[in-house]
N, C-alpha and C positions, 0 to 999 in steps of 0.2 A: 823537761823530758818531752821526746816529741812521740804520738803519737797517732793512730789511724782507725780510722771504722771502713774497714774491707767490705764492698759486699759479696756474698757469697759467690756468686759468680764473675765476680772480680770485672765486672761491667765495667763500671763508673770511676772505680778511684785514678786518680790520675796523682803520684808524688808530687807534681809541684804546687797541688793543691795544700801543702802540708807546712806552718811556717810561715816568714818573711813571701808579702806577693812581690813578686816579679815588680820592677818600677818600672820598665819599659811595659807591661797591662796600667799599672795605676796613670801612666803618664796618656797613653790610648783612649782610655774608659776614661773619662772624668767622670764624677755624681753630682747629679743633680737631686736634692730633697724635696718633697713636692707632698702639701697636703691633695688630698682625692675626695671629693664627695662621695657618696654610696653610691653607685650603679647598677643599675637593674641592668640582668642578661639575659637573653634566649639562648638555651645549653643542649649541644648534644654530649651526652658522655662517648666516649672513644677508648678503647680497650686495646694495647699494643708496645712495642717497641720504640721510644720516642722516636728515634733514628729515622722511622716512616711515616710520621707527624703531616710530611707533605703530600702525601699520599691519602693521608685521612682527610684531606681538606678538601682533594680533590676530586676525593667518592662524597664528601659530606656538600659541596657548594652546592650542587642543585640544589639542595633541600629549602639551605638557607635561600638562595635565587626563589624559590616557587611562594617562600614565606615573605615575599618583599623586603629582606633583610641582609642582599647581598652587596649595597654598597656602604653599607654600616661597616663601623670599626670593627675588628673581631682580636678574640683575645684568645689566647692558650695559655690555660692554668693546670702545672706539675700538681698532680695530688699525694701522688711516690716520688720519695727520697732520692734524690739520683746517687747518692753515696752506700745506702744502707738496705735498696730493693733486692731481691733476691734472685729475681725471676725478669730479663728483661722487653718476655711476650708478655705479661701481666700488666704491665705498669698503663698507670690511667691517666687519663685529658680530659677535661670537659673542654671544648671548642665552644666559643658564644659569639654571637655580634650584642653588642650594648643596644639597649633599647631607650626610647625617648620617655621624659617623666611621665611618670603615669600610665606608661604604655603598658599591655601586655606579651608574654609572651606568645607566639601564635601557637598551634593545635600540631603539638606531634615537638614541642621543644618543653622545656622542662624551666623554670624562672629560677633566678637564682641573684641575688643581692651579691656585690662584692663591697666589703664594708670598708666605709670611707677610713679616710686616718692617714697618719706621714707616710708615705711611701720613697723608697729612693727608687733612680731608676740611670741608666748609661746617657750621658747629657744628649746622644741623637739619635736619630734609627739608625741603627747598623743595617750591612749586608750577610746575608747569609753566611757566606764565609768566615765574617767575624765574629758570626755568633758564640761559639764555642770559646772563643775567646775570653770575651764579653762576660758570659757568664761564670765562667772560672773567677774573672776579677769581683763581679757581685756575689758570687758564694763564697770567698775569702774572709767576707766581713761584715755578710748577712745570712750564712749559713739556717741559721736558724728561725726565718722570714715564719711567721706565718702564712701570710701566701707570695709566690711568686711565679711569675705569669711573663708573657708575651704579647705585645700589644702592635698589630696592624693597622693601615690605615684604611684598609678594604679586604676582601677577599686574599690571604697571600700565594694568589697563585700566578705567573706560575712559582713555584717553590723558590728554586735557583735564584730568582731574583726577587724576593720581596724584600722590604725592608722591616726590619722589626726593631721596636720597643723594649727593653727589657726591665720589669720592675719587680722591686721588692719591697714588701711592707718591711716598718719599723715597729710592729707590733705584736 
């Protein structure tokens, strides 16, 4: 029997997320399975519509620029369910660049441990445009990640063309 978890404002479900994935996404996306050591992050929280995610980056860079931590890696971690949110001005990001062992975070970011463990993730950076893609075929069959994130190799601005990372813990 097939079923769906709508969200209320009917956001996020997309039908062919339901079922059999697509073989031309699995054939796309390959996975790669990758242990992660724990990583320490400098975190601004971000409060909005994923959709304007690029937008958030490019009011939040200075910050990270004036903390010497704008050509660190930087990550985007989903804290809200993109299937089951309600509200899609609500939904939360925390934005981090990784910091170096031992390092701290600097004065005015928030530290935050991302706990090491198997993660999978899309075997290369995609392009923006594929992102959506991309993650439909990692939420088919890690739906239920503890965390899942997006991973930069710098600052991804400008938006349109950055390349992103996409993972998901196995845990």
């Amino acid at each position: 029997m097939d079923w769906e978890i709508e969200a209320p404002s009917n956001l996020h479900w997309m039908p062919e997320w339901r079922g059999t994935m697509n073989q031309e996404l699995l054939t796309r996306f390959p996975l790669v399975y990758e242990r992660r050591a724990p990583q320490g992050l400098a975190t601004l929280e971000w409060t909005g519509s994923y959709t304007f995610l690029g937008e958030a980056w490019a009011s939040l860079a200075p910050r990270f620029e004036r903390a010497g931590l704008g050509d660190r890696p930087k990550i985007a971690i989903y804290l809200n369910n993109l299937w089951t949110y309600p509200t899609k001005t609500g939904m939360r990001a925390i934005l981090g660049a990784e910091l170096r062992p031992e390092e701290k975070a600097p004065r005015g970011f928030q530290p935050m441990l991302l706990p090491g463990g198997v993660y999978v993730r899309i075997d290369r950076p995609i392009r923006r445009t594929d992102r959506n893609d991309a993650w439909r075929r990692m939420s088919a069959d890690f739906q239920s990640a503890a965390w899942s994130f997006d991973r930069y190799s710098g600052t991804p601005l400008p938006w349109e063309d950055s390349l992103t990372e996409c993972w998901a813990s196995m845990f």
